[in-house]
KOLZA-156425 format. One record per residue (C-alpha): residue number from 1; residue in one letter; chain; x, y, z. Coordinates in nm, 3 decimals, always signed. Each point is the difference from the previous one (the first is absolute). Layout:
% residues N
<i = NUM	aa = A	ch = A	x = X	y = Y	z = Z>
...
***
This chain:
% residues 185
<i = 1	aa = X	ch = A	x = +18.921	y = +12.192	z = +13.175>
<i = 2	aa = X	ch = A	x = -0.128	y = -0.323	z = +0.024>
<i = 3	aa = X	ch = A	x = -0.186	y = +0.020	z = +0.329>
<i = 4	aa = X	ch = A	x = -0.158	y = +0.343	z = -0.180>
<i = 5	aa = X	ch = A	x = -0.097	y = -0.223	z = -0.298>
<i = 6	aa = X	ch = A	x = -0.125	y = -0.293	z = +0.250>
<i = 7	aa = X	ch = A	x = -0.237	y = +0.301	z = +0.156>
<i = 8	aa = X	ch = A	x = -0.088	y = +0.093	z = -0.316>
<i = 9	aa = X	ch = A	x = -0.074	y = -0.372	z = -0.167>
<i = 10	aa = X	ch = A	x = -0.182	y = -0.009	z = +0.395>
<i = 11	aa = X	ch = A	x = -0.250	y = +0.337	z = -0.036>
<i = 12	aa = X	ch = A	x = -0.092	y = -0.126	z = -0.364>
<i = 13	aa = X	ch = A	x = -0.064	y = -0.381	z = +0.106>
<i = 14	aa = X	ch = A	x = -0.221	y = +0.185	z = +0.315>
<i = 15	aa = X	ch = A	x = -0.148	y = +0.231	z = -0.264>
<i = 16	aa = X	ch = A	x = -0.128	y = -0.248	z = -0.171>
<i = 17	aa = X	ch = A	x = -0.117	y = -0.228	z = +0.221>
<i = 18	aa = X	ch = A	x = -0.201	y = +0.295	z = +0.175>
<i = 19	aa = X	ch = A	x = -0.134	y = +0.075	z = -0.356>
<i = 20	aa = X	ch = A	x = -0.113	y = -0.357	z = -0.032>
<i = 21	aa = X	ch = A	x = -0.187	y = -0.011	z = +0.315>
<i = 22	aa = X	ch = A	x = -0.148	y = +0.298	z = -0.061>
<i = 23	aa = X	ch = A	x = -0.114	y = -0.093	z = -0.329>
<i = 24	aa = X	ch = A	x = -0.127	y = -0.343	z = +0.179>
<i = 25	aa = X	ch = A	x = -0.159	y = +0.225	z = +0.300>
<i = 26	aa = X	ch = A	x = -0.182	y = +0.203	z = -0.293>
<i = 27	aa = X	ch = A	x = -0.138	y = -0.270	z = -0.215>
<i = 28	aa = X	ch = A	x = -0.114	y = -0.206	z = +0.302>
<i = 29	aa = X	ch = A	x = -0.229	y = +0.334	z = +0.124>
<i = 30	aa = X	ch = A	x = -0.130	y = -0.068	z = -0.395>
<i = 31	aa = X	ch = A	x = -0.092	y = -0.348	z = +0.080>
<i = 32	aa = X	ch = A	x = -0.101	y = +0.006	z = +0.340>
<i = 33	aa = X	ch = A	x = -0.143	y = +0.319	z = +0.024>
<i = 34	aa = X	ch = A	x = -0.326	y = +0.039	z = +0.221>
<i = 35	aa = X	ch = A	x = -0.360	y = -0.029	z = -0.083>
<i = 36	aa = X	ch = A	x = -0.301	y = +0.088	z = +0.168>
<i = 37	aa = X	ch = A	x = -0.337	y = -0.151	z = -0.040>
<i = 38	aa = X	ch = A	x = -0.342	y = -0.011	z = +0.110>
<i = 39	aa = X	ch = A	x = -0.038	y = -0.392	z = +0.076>
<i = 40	aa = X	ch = A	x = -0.371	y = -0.080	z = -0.085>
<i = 41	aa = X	ch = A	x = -0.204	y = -0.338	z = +0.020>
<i = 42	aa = X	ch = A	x = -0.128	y = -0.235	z = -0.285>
<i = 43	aa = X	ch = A	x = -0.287	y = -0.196	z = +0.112>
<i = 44	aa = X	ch = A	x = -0.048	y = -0.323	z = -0.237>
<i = 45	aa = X	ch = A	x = -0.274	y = -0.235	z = -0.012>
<i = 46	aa = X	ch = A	x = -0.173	y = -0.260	z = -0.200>
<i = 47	aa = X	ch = A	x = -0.154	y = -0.321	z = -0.060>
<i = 48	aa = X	ch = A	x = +0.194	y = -0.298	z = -0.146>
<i = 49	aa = X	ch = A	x = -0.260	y = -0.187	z = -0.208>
<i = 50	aa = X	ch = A	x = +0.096	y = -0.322	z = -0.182>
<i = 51	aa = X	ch = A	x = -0.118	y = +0.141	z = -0.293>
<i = 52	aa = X	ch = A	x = -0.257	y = +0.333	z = -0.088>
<i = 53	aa = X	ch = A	x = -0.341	y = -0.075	z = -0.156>
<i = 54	aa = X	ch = A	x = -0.009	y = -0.009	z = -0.434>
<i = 55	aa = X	ch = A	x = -0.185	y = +0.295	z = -0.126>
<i = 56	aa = X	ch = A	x = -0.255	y = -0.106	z = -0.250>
<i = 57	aa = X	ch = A	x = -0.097	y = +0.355	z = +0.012>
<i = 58	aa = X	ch = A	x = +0.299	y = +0.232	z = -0.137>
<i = 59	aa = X	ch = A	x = -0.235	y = +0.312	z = -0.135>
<i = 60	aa = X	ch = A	x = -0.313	y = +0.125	z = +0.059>
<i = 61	aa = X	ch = A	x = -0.215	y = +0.204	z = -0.202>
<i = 62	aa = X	ch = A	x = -0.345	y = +0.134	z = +0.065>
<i = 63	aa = X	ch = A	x = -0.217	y = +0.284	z = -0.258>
<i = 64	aa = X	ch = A	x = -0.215	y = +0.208	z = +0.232>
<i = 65	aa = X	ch = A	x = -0.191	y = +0.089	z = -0.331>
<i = 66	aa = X	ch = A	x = -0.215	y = +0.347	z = +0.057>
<i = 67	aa = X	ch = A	x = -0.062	y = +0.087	z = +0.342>
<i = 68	aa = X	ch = A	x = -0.207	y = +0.264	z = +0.078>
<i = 69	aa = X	ch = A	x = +0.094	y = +0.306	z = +0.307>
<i = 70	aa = X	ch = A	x = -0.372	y = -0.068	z = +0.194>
<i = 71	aa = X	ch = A	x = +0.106	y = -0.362	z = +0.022>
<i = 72	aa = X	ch = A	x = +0.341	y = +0.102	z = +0.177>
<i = 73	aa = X	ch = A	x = -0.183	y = +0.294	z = +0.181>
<i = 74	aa = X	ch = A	x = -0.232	y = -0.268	z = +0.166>
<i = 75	aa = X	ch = A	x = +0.284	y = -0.238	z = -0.004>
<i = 76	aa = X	ch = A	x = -0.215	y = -0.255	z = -0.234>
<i = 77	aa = X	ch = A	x = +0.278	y = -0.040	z = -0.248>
<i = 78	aa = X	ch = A	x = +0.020	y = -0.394	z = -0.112>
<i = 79	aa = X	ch = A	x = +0.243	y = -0.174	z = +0.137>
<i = 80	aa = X	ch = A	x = +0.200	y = -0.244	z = -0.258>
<i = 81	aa = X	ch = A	x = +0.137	y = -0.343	z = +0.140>
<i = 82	aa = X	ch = A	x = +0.340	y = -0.141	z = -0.028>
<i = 83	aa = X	ch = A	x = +0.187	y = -0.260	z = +0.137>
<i = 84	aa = X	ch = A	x = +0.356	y = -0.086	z = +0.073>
<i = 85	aa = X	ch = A	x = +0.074	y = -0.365	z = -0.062>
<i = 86	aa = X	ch = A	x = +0.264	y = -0.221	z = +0.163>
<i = 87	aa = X	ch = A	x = +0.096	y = -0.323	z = +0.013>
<i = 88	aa = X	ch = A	x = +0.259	y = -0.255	z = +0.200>
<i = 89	aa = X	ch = A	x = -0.018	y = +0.263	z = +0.289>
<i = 90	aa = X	ch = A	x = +0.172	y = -0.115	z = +0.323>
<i = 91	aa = X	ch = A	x = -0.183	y = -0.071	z = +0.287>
<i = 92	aa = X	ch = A	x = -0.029	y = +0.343	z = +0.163>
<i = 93	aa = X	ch = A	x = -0.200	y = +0.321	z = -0.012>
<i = 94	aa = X	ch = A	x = +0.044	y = +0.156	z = -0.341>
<i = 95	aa = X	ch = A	x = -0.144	y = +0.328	z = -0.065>
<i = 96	aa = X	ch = A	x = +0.036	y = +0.283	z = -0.264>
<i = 97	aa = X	ch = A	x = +0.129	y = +0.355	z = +0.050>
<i = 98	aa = X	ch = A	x = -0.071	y = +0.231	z = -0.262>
<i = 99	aa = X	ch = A	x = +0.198	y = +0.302	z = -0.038>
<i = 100	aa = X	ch = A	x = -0.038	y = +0.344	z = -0.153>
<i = 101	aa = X	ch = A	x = +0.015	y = +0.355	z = -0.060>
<i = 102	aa = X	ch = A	x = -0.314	y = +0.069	z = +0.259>
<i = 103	aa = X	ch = A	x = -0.213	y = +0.236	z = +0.195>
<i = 104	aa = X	ch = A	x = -0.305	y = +0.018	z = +0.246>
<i = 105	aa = X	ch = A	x = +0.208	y = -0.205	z = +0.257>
<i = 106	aa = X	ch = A	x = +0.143	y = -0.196	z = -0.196>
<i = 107	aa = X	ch = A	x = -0.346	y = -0.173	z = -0.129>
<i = 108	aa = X	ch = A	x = -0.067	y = +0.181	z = -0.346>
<i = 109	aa = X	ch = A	x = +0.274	y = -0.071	z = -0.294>
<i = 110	aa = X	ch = A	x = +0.059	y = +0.344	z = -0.201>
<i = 111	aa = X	ch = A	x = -0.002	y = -0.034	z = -0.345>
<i = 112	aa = X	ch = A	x = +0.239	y = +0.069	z = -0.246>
<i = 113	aa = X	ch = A	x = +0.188	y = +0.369	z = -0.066>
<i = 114	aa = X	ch = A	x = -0.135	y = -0.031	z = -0.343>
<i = 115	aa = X	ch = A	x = -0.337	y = -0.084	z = +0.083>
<i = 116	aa = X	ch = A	x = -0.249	y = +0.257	z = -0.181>
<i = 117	aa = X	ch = A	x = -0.265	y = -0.062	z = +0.340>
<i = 118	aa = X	ch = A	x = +0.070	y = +0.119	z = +0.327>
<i = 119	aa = X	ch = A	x = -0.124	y = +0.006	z = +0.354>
<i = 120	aa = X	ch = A	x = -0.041	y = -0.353	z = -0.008>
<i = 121	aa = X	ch = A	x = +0.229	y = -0.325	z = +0.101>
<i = 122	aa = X	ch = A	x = -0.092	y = -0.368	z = -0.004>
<i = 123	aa = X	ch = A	x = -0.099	y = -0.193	z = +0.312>
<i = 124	aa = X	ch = A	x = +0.115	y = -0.374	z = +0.093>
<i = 125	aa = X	ch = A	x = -0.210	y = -0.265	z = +0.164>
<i = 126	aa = X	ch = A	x = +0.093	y = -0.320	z = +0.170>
<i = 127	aa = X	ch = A	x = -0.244	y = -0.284	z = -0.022>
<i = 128	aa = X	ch = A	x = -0.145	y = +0.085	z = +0.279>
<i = 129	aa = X	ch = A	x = -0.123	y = +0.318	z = -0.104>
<i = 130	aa = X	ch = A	x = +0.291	y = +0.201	z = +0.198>
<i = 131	aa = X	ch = A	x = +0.143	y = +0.306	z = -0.139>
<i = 132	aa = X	ch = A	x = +0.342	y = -0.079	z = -0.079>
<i = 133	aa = X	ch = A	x = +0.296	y = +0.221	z = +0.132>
<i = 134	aa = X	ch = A	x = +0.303	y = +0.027	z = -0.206>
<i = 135	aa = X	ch = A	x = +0.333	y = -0.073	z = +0.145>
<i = 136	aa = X	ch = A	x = -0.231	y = -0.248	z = +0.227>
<i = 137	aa = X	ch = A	x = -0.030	y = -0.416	z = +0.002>
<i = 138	aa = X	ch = A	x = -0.346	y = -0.063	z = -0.098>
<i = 139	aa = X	ch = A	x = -0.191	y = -0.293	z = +0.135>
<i = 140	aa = X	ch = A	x = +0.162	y = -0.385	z = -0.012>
<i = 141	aa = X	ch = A	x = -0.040	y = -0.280	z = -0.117>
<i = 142	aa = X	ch = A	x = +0.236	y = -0.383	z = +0.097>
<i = 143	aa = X	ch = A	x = +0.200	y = -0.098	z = -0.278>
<i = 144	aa = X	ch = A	x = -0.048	y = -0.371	z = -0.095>
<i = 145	aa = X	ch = A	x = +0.267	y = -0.176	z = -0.185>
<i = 146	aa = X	ch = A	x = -0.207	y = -0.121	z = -0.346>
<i = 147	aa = X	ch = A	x = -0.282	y = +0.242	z = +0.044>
<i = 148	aa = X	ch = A	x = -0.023	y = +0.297	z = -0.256>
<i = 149	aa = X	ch = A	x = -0.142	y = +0.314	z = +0.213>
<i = 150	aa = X	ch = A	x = -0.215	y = +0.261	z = -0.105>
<i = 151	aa = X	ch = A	x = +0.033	y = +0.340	z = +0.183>
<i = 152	aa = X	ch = A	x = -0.273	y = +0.215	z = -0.060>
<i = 153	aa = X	ch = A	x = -0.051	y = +0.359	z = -0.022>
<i = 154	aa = X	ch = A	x = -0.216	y = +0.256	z = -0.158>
<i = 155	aa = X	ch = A	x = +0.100	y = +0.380	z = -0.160>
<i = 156	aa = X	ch = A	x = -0.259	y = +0.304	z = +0.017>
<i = 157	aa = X	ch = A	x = +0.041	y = +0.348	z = -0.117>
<i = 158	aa = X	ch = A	x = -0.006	y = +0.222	z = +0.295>
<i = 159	aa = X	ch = A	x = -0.032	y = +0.393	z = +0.036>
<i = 160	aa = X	ch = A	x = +0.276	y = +0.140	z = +0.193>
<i = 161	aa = X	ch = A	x = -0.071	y = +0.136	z = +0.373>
<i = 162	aa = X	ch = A	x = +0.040	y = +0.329	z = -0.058>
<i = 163	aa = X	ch = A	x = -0.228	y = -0.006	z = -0.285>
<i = 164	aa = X	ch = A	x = -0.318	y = +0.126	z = +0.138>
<i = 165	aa = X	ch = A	x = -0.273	y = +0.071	z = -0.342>
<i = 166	aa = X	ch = A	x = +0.029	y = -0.145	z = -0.381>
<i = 167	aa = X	ch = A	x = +0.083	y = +0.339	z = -0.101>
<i = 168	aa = X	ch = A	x = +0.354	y = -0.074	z = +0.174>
<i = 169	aa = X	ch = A	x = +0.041	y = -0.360	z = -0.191>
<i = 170	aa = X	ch = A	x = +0.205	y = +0.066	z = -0.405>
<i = 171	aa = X	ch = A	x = -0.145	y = -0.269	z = -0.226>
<i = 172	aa = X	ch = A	x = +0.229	y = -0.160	z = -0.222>
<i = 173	aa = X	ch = A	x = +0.256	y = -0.341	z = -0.034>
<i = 174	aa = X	ch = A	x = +0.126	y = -0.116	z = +0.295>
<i = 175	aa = X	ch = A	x = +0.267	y = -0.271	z = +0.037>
<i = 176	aa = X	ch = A	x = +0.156	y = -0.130	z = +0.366>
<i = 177	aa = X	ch = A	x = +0.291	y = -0.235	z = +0.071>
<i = 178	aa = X	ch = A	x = +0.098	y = -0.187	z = +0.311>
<i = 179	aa = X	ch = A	x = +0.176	y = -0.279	z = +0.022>
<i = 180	aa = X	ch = A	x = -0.036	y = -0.301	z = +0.247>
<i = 181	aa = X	ch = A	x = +0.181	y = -0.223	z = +0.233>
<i = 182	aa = X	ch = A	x = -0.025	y = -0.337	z = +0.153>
<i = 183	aa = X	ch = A	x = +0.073	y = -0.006	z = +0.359>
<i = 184	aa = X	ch = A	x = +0.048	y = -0.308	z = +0.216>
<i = 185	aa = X	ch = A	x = +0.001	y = -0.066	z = +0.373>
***
């Protein structure tokens, strides 16, 4: 009787050891259960200044006034000035990037959903007289430590491309945002 009970006391001791391990082997598949991914790069890059110009210049806002649809049809719209100021730049190329909902390869700003006017956008100039692309670096200037610097740029109403007679242009209030960055290298 004793060996029997020895067997028995045996078969529930190996019982429950096998249950343990298989509990153990089943968690363990939980934890260390396969993955598969699709390993992709992160390119990263930058330029360490010792310390990013001061904007003088946090907002900008220029009033077209009335313009008139034979002004944008010959492209005669004025063109309003504005500058970007900055100061205690460090010494290397700054530029600014504006950025915005745009069309015509990238070179007209729309204007806003709720405008009233349509087929038209607003064009950017550097101070050279260059069309400005958004998304792009405009023209630079060297930062100088001390110096306050004056960016400076100029804003025209523009007919879209596509629009090819007044009769296509919708008068009414217009209003465009975009939004600019200074860029250093």
């Amino acid at each position: 009787m004793k060996e029997r009970i020895f067997v028995k006391k045996a078969w529930q001791m190996k019982s429950i050891t096998l249950w343990r391990h298989g509990i153990s082997f089943i968690l363990g598949l939980c934890v260390f259960s396969t993955s598969y991914a699709n390993d992709r790069i992160i390119n990263i890059s930058g330029l360490l200044v010792t310390k990013p110009c001061d904007l003088l210049t946090s907002e900008v806002d220029i009033n077209f006034g009335v313009t008139n649809s034979p002004e944008l049809m010959n492209d005669t719209a004025k063109r309003h000035d504005f500058i970007i100021r900055l100061n205690n730049c460090p010494s290397v190329n700054v530029r600014a990037k504006f950025i915005g909902n745009s069309t015509d390869n990238n070179q007209i700003l729309n204007v806003s959903e709720d405008s009233t006017a349509s087929g038209i956008g607003i064009r950017l100039y550097d101070e050279r007289g260059h069309v400005v692309t958004f998304g792009e670096d405009t023209s630079s200037t060297i930062g100088v430590e001390g110096v306050v610097h004056i960016l400076h740029f100029q804003a025209q109403v523009a007919k879209l491309q596509s629009i090819q007679s007044a009769g296509q242009i919708r008068e009414g209030a217009f209003t465009a945002t975009a939004t600019y960055e200074v860029v250093y290298n």
